[in-house]
C-alpha positions in Angstrom: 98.9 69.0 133.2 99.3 71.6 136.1 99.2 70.9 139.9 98.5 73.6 142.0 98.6 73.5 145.6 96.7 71.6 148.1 97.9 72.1 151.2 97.7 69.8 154.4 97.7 71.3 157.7 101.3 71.5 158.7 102.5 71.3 161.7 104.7 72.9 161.0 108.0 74.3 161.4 106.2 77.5 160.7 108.8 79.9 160.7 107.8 83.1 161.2 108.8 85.4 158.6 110.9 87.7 160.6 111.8 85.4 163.1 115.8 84.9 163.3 115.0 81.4 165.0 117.9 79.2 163.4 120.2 81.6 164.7 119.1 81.4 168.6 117.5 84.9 169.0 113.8 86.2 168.7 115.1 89.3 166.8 113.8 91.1 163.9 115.6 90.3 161.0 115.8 92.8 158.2 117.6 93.4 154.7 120.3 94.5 156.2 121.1 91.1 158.5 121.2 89.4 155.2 124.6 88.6 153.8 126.0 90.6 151.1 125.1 87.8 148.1 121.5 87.9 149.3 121.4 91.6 149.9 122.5 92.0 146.1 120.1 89.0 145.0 117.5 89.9 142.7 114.5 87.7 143.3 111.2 87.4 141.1 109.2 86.1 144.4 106.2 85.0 142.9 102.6 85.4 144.8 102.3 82.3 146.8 104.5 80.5 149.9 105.8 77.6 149.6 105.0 74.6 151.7 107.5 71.6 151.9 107.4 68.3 154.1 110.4 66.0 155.1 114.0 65.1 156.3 114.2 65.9 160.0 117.9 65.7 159.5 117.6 69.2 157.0 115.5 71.1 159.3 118.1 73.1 160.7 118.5 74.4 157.7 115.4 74.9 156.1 115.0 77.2 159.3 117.4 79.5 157.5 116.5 79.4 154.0 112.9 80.3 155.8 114.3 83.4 157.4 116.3 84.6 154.6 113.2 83.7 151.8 111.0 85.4 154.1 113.1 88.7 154.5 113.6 88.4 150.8 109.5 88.0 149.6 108.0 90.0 152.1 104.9 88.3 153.1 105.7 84.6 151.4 107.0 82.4 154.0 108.7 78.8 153.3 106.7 76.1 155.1 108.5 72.9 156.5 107.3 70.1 157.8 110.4 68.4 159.5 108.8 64.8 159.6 111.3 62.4 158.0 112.0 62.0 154.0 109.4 59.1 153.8 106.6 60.8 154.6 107.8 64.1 152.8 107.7 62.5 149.3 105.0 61.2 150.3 103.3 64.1 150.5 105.0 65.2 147.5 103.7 62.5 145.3 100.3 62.9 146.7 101.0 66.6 145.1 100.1 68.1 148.9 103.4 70.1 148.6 105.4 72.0 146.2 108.9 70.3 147.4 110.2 67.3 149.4 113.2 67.7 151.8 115.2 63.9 151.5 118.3 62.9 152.4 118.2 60.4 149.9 117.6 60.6 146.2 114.6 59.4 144.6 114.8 56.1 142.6 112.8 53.3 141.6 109.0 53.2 142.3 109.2 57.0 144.0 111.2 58.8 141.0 107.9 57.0 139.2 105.5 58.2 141.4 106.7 61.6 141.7 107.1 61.8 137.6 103.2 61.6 137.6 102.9 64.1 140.4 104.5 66.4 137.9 102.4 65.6 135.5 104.8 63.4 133.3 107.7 65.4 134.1 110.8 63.7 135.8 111.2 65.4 139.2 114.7 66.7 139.8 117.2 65.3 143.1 118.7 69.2 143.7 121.1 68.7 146.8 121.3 72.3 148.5 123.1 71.8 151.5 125.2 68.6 152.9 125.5 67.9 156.8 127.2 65.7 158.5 126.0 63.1 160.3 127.9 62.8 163.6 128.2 59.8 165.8 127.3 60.6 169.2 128.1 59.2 172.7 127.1 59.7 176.2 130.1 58.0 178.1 130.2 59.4 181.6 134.4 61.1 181.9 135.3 60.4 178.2 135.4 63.7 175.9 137.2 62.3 173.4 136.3 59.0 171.6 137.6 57.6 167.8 135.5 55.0 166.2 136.3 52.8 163.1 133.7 52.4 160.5 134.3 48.2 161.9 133.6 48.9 165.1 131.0 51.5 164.8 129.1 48.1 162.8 130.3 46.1 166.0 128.5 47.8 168.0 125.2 48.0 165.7 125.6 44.4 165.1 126.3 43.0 168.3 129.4 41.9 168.5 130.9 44.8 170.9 128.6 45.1 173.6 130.5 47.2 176.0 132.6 50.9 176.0 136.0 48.7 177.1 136.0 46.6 174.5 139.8 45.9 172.9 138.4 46.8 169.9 137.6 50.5 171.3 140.2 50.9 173.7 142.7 50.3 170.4 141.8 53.6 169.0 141.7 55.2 171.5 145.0 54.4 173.6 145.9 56.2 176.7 142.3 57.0 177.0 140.5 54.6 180.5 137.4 53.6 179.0 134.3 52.4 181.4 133.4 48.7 181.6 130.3 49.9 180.9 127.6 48.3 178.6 126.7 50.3 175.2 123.0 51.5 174.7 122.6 51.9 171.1 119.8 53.7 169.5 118.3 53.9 165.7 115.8 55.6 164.0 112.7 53.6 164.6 111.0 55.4 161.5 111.5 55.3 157.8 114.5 57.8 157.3 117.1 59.2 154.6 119.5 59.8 157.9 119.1 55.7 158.5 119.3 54.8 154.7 122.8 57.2 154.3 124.2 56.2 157.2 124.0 52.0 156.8 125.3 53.1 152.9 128.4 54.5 154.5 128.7 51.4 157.3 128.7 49.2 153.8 131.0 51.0 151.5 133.5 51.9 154.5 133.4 48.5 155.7 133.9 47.0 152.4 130.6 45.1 152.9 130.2 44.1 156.7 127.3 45.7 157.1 124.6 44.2 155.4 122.0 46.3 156.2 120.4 48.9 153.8 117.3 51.6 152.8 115.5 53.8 155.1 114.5 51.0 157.6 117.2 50.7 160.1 118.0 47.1 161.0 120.4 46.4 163.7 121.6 43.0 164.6 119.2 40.3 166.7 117.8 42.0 169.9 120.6 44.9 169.3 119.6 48.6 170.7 116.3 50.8 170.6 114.4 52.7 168.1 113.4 56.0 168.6 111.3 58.1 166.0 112.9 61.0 164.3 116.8 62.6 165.2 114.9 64.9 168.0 114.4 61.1 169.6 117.5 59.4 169.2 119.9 62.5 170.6 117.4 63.4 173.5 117.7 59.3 174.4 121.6 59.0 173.9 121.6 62.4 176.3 119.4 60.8 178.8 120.9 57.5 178.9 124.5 56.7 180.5 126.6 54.2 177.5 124.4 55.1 175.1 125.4 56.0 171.6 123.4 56.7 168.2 123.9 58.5 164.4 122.2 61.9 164.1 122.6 65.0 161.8 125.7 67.4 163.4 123.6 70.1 164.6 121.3 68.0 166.9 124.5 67.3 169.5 126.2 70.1 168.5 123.3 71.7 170.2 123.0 69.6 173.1 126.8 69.6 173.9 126.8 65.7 173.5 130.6 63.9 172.5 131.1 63.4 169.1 133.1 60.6 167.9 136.2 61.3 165.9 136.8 58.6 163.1 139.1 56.9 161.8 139.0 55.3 158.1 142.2 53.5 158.4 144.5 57.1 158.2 144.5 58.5 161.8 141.1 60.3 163.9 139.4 63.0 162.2 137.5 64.8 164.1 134.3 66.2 162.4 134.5 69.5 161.3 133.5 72.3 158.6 136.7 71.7 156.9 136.6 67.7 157.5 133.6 67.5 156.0 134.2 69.9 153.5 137.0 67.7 152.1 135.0 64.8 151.3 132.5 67.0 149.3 135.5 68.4 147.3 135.5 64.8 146.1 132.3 63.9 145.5 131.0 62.9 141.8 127.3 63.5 140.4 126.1 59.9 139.5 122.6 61.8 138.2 122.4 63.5 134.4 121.4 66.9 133.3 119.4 69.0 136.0 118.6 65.8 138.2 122.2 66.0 140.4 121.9 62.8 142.7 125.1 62.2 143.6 127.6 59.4 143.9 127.8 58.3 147.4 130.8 55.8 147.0 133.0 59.0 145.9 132.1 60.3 149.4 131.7 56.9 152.5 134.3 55.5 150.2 137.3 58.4 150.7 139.7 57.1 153.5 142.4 60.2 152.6 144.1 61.9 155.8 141.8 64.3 157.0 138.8 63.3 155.8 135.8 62.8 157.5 133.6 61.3 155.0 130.2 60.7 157.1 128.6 63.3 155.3 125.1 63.2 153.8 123.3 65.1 150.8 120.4 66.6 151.6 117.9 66.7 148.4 115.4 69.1 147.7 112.7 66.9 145.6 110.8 69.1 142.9 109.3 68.9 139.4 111.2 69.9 136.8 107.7 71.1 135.2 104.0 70.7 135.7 103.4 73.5 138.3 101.0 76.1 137.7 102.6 79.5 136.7 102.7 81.0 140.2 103.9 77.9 142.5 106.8 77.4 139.8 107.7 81.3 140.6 107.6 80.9 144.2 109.5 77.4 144.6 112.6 78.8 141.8 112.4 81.9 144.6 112.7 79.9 147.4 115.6 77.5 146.3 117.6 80.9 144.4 117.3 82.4 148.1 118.7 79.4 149.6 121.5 78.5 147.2 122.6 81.9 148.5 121.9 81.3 152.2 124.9 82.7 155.0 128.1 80.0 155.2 128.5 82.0 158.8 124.3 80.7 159.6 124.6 77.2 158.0 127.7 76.2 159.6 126.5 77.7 163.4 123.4 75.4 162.4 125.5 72.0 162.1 125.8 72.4 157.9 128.5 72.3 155.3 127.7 75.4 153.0 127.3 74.0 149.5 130.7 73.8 147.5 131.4 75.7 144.9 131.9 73.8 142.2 128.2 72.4 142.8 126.7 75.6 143.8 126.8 76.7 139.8 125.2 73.1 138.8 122.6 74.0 141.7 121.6 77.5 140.1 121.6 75.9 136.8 118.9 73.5 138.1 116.8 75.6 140.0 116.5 78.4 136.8 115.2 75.3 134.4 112.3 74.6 136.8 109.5 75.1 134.6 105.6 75.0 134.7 
């Protein structure tokens, strides 16, 4: 069986096709902004766009593959809904779009689901880009703050209730921390960003966190929920004590404190090349084309250096059952973004993808089929 499109009305992202959004400027973009892989890139575009619909934490950088598929298949555009990975495979088992943006891998019930989406066909876990999720902090004269994985599931648990707690002011000597209480926040919908993050607070705390799956659940009468990353960074920014977990670029952005952490070998502060060292050790747990990856390999690294809060984030797609022309377009769309800027992602709060996954990645995306 083939699926072609039926579209919902998305409110979307919409990029615009020439619109260098993701990099802060209202420019026209042209061949010639494109860098020099993507200028050389030879791309059979297809005759359709492409709509996709999920991960708010990804949408940073679906603004750029948008831009760069759009400059590269004049008059397609990339279409992204940025409204959490639930409702994106949703969507994408209710065959209303061609791809699913998730920061978790499909498994269970939805890798079933999606299979007869595609009309029979497993749908492939294709991670294209990893970012970082940073733990931000609004605490009024601090700029510099180091969290342990135990005290960062203190605080969502309860048991550290305010900024001058010993267990706080130990990693961070010499710093004078308010007596101030801490506000923490969650995502109050059903999120990848939630379900990666409580994975890492249970492999780096060797089980003290409990908690687990896209529902966040802090401890009895702990903190607030907010709905999607846009809501937890704008409360922790409005709120004095407040703290919360939320993809790099949102605080990046907003010029909010970002934790350093330490695993048990001295702060790291997050970074390109932080992150970047826990992806150099991170194992694919999938087989063949379908690349979901080992998350232990990557919460569980406590080496010097290495900041290991760093998520995967999945592009969801069939590995057949699309009519000719969708199949066309989405390979187009995913070639364009395997290629996308390091320079673009990284000023947009992203790790480029490594290079020893990159190859895997274009192996993938070629064996899409209809």
């Amino acid at each position: 069986m083939q699926f072609g499109r039926h579209r919902i009305a998305l409110g979307c992202l919409a990029v615009g096709v020439l619109a260098l959004s993701a990099c802060g400027t209202d420019r026209n973009v042209t061949t010639a902004d494109l860098n020099s892989e993507l200028r050389q890139l030879e791309v059979d575009c297809g005759d359709a766009s492409v709509a996709a619909e999920g991960s708010s934490a990804q949408k940073n950088a679906m603004d750029v593959f948008a831009r760069d598929f759009g400059v590269k298949c004049q008059g397609r555009q990339l279409n992204y809904t940025a409204s959490g990975s639930g409702k994106g495979i949703s969507a994408f088992t209710a065959g209303q779009v061609d791809l699913a943006g998730s920061d978790e891998a499909l498994s269970g019930p939805e890798a079933e689901k999606a299979a007869e989406r595609c009309g029979g066909n497993p749908a492939w876990n294709i991670p294209m880009v990893f970012g970082p999720l940073a733990i931000t902090y609004n605490i009024p004269g601090v700029d510099d703050l180091t969290l342990s994985p135990e005290a960062i599931t203190g605080i969502y648990q309860g048991e550290i209730t305010r900024w001058n707690d010993p267990a706080i002011q130990r990693l961070n000597p010499g710093t004078e921390l308010p007596g101030i209480e801490i506000v923490p926040f969650y995502r109050s919908d059903e999120s990848g960003t939630s379900a990666n993050f409580q994975e890492y607070l249970s492999i780096a705390t060797d089980g003290l966190w409990k908690g687990a799956g896209k529902t966040f659940r802090p401890g009895s009468g702990v903190g607030q929920g907010r709905a999607g990353t846009d809501g937890v960074t704008s409360s922790v920014e409005q709120t004095e004590g407040g703290i919360t977990y939320a993809a790099w670029a949102f605080p990046k952005n907003a010029g909010l404190g970002i934790a350093a952490i330490d695993s048990g070998n001295g702060p790291v502060e997050l970074t390109s090349g932080s992150a970047g060292k826990a992806i150099d050790g991170a194992e694919i747990a999938g087989s063949g084309h379908d690349l979901r990856l080992n998350l232990e390999s990557i919460y569980g690294n406590d080496s010097p250096g290495v900041y290991p809060l760093v998520l995967a984030t999945y592009e969801v797609v069939c590995s057949a059952g699309y009519d000719e022309q969708t199949a066309q377009s989405v390979t187009a769309a995913l070639r364009v973004a395997a290629h996308a800027g390091e320079e673009n992602l990284e000023q947009a709060g992203y790790v480029p993808l490594p290079p020893k996954f990159r190859e895997r990645v274009l192996d993938a995306i070629e064996a899409i089929r209809t």
